[in-house]
ROVOBA-867868 format. One record per residue (C-alpha): x, y, z; residue in one letter; residue number from 1. Coordinates in steps of 0.2 Angstrom, whole numbers. Each point is the difference from the previous one (the first is absolute). Layout:
<pts>
+-------+-------+-------+-----+-----+
!    xx !    yy !    zz ! res !   n !
+-------+-------+-------+-----+-----+
!     X !     Y !     Z !   A ! NUM !
...
+-------+-------+-------+-----+-----+
</pts>
This chain:
<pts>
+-------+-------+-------+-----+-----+
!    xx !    yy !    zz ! res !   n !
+-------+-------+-------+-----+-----+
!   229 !   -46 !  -367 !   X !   1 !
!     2 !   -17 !    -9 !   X !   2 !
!    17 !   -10 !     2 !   X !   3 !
!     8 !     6 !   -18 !   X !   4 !
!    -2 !    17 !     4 !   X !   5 !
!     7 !     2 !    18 !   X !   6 !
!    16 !   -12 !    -8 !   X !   7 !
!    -1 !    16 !   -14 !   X !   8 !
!     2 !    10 !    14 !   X !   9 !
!    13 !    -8 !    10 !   X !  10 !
!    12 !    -1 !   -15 !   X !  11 !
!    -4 !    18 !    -6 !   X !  12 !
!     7 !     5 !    18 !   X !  13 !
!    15 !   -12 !    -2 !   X !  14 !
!     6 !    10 !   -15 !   X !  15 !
!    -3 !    16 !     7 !   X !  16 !
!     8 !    -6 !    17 !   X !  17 !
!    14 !    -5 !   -12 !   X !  18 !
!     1 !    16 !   -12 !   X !  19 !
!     0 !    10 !    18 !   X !  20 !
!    16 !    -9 !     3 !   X !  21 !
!     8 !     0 !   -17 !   X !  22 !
!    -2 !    20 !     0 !   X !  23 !
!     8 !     1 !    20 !   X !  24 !
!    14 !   -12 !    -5 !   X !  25 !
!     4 !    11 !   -16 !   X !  26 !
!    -2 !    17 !    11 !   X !  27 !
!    12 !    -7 !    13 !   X !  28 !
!    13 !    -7 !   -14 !   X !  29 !
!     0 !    17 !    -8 !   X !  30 !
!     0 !     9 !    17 !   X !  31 !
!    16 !   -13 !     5 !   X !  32 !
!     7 !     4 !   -18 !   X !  33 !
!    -1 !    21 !     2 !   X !  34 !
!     7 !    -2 !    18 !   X !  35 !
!    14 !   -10 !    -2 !   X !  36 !
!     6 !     8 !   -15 !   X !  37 !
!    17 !     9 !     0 !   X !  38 !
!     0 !    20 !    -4 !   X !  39 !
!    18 !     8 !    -6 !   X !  40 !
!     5 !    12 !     9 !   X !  41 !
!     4 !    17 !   -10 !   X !  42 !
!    13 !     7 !     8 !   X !  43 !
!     9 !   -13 !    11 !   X !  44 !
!    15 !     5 !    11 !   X !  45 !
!    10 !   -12 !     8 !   X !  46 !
!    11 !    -8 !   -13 !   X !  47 !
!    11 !   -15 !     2 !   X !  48 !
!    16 !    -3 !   -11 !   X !  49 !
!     4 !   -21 !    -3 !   X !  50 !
!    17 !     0 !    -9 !   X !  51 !
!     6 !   -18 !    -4 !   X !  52 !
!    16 !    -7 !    -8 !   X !  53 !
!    -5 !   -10 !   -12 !   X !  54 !
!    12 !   -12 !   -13 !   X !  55 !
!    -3 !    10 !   -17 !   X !  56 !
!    -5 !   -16 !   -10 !   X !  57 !
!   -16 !    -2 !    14 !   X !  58 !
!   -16 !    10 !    -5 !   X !  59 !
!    -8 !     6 !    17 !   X !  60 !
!   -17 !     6 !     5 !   X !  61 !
!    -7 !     8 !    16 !   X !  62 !
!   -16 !    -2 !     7 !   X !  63 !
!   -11 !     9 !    15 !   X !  64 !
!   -11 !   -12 !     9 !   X !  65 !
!   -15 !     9 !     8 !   X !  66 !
!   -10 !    -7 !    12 !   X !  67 !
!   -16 !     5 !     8 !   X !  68 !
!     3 !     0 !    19 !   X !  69 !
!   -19 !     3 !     7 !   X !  70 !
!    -9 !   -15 !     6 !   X !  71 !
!   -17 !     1 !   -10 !   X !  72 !
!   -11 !   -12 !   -10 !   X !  73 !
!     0 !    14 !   -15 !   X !  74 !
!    20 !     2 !     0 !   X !  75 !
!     3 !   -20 !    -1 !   X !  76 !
!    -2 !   -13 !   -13 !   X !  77 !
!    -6 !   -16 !     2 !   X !  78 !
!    13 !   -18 !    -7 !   X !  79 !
!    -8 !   -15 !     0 !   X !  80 !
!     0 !    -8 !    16 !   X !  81 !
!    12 !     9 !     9 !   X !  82 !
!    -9 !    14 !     4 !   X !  83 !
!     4 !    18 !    -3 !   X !  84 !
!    16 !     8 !    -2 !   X !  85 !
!     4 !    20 !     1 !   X !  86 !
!    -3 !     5 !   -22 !   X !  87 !
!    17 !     9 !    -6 !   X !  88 !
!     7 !     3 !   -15 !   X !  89 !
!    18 !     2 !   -11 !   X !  90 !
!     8 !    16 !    -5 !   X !  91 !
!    15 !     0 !   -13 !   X !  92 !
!    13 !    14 !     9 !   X !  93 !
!     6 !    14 !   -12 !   X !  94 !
!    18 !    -3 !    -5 !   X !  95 !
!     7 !    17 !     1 !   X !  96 !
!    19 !    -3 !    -2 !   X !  97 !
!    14 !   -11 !    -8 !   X !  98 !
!    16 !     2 !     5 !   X !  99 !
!    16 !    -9 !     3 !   X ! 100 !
!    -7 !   -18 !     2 !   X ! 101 !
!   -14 !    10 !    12 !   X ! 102 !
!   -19 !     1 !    -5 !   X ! 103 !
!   -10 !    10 !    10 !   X ! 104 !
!   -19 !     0 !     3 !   X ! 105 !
!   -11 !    14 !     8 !   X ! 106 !
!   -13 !    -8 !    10 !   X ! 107 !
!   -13 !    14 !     8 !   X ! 108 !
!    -8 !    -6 !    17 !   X ! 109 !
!   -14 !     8 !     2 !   X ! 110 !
!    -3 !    -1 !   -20 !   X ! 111 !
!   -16 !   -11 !     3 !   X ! 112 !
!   -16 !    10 !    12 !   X ! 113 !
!    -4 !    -8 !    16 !   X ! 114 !
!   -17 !    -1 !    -5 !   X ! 115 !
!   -13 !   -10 !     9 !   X ! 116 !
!    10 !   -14 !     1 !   X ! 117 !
!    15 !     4 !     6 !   X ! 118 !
!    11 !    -1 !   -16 !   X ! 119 !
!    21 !    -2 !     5 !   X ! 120 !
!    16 !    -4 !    -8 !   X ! 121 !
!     4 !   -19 !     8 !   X ! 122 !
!    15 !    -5 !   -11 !   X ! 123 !
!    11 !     5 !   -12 !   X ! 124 !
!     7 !   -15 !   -10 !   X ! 125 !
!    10 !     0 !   -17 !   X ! 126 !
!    -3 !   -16 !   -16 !   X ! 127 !
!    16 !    -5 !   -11 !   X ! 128 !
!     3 !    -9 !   -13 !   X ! 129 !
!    13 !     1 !   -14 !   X ! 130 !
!    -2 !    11 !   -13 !   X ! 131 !
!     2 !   -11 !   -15 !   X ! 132 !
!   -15 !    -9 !     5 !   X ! 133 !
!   -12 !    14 !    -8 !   X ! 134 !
!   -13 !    -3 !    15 !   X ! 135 !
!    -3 !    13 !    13 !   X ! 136 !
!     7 !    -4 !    18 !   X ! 137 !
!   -16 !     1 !     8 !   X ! 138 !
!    -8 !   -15 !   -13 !   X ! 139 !
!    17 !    -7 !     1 !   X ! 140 !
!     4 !    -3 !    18 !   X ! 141 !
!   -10 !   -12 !    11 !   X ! 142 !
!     6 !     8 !    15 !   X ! 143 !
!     5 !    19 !     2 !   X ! 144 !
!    12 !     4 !    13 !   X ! 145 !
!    -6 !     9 !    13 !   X ! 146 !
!    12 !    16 !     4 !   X ! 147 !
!    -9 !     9 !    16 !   X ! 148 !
!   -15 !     2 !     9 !   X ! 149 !
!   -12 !     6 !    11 !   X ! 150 !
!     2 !    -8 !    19 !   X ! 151 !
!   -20 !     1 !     4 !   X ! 152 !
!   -10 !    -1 !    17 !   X ! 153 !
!     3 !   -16 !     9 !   X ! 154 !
!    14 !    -6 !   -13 !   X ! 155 !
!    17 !    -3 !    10 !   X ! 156 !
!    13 !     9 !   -12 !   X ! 157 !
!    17 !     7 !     6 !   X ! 158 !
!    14 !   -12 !    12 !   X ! 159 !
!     1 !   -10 !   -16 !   X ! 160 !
!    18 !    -5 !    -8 !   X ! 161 !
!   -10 !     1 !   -17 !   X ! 162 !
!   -11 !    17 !     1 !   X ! 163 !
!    10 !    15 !    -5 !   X ! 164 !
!    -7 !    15 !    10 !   X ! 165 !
!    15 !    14 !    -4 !   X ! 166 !
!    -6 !     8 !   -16 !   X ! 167 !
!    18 !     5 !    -3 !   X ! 168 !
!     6 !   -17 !    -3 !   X ! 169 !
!    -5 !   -11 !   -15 !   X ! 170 !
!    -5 !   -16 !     0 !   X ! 171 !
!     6 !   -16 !    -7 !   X ! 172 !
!    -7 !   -12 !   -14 !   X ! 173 !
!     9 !   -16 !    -5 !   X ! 174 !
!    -3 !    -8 !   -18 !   X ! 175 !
!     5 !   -12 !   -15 !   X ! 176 !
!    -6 !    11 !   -13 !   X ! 177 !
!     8 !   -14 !   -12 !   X ! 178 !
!   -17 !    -7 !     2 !   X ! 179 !
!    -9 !    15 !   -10 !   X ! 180 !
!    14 !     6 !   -10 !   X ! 181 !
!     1 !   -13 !   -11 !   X ! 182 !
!   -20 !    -1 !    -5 !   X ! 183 !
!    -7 !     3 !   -16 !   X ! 184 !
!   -12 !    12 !    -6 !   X ! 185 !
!   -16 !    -5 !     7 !   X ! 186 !
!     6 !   -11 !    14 !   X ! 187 !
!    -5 !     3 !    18 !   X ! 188 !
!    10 !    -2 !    16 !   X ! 189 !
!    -3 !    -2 !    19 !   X ! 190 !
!     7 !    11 !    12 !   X ! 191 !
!    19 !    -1 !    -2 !   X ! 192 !
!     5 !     9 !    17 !   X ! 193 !
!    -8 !   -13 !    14 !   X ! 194 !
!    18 !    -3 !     5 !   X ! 195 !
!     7 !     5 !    17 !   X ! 196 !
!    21 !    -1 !     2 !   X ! 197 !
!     1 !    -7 !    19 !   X ! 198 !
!    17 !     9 !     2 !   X ! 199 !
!    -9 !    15 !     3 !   X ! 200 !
!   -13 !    -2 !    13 !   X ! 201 !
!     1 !    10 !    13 !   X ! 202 !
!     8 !    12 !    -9 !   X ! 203 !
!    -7 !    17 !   -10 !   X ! 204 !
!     4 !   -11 !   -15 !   X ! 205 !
!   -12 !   -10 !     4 !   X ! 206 !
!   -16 !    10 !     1 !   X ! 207 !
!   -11 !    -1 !   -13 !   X ! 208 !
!   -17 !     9 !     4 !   X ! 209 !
!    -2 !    18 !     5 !   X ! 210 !
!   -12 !     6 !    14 !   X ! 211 !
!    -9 !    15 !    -9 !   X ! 212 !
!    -3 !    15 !    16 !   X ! 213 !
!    -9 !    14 !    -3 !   X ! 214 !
!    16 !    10 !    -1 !   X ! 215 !
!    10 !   -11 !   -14 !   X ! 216 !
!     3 !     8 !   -13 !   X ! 217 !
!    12 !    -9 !   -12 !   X ! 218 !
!     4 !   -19 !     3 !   X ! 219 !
!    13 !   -11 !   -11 !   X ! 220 !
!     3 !   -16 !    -7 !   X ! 221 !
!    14 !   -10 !    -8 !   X ! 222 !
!    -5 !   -17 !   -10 !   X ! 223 !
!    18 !   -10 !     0 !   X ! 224 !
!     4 !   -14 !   -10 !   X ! 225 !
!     6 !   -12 !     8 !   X ! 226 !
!     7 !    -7 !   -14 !   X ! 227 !
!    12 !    14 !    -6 !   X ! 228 !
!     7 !    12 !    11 !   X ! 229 !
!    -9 !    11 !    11 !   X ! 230 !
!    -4 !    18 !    -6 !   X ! 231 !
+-------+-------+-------+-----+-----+
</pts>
């Protein structure tokens, strides 16, 4: 066999060695793809009712933060050089009810399959911004405010002057809404509630996060102004 030909053959392995491993790369990203993938669940049961006092003026939005809690290769993503992290997604609550300077959102637990993956609620956070702006809170806000959560393996939750874990009680979010009310149409704002009162530390009024159990079934919020009287 002379010298062309066996280099011939050599690279007409290459790129079959390398077709081989385009097609197994594909298979594995669409087999990652169809694993990790959430299912809705069609008749969900265990519903959760968030109820927030909210300054009329201030649009709100409530989201579900889903995360997938199985430690596999096909139910993570990779981000640059940091690695993996666990894939999730967001989830706008319904608003069911407003009332009285109360807005009330039904959020269903087990409204997302397990799957593969392992597919949970992890958080339940709410975006604001002013309604003048003309934006919705969840482009608006940089931050969202986290309102409760689940405590999961290994994480220390609970003993915390900060963590609410009695369901009955609400907790407590200080703001300067000043700096959204006064936005035009079109004008984005940061998160107006990354504000703590020091007075109430210790105290019920000072809780701000909710520990979500498997038997809560409503939890509460207040968002107080700290520049006007509380509501």
């Amino acid at each position: 066999m002379s010298c062309q030909s066996r280099i011939e053959r050599q690279s007409t392995e290459r790129i079959s060695a390398l077709k081989t491993l385009f097609v197994a790369l594909v298979a594995a990203l669409s087999c990652s793809s169809a694993l990790s993938a959430p299912d809705i669940n069609p008749s969900p049961q265990s519903q959760i009712y968030v109820v927030g006092t909210i300054p009329d003026d201030v649009e709100a939005v409530t989201t579900e933060e889903w995360y997938t809690t199985k430690d596999s290769v096909f139910c993570k993503h990779l981000v640059g050089e940091a690695g993996f992290f666990p894939d999730h997604f967001s989830k706008a609550a319904k608003l069911i009810l407003t009332s009285n300077g109360q807005r009330t959102w039904a959020v269903w637990r087990d409204e997302v399959l397990a799957g593969h993956c392992g597919w949970a609620l992890k958080e339940i956070v709410v975006y604001l911004d002013a309604k003048a702006s003309g934006l919705p809170p969840v482009r608006a806000s940089n931050i969202p405010t986290r309102i409760a959560y689940v405590c999961g393996a290994g994480e220390h939750c609970g003993n915390n002057w900060a963590i609410n874990d009695d369901s009955a009680k609400p907790t407590h979010h200080y703001c300067k809404f000043s700096t959204i009310t006064s936005l035009g149409p079109g004008v984005s704002s940061s998160n107006p509630c990354a504000y703590f009162d020091e007075k109430y530390r210790g105290t019920d009024e000072g809780k701000y996060e909710h520990i979500l159990r498997p038997d809560t079934r409503t939890v509460q919020f207040i968002f107080t102004d700290l520049e006007q009287s509380k509501p």
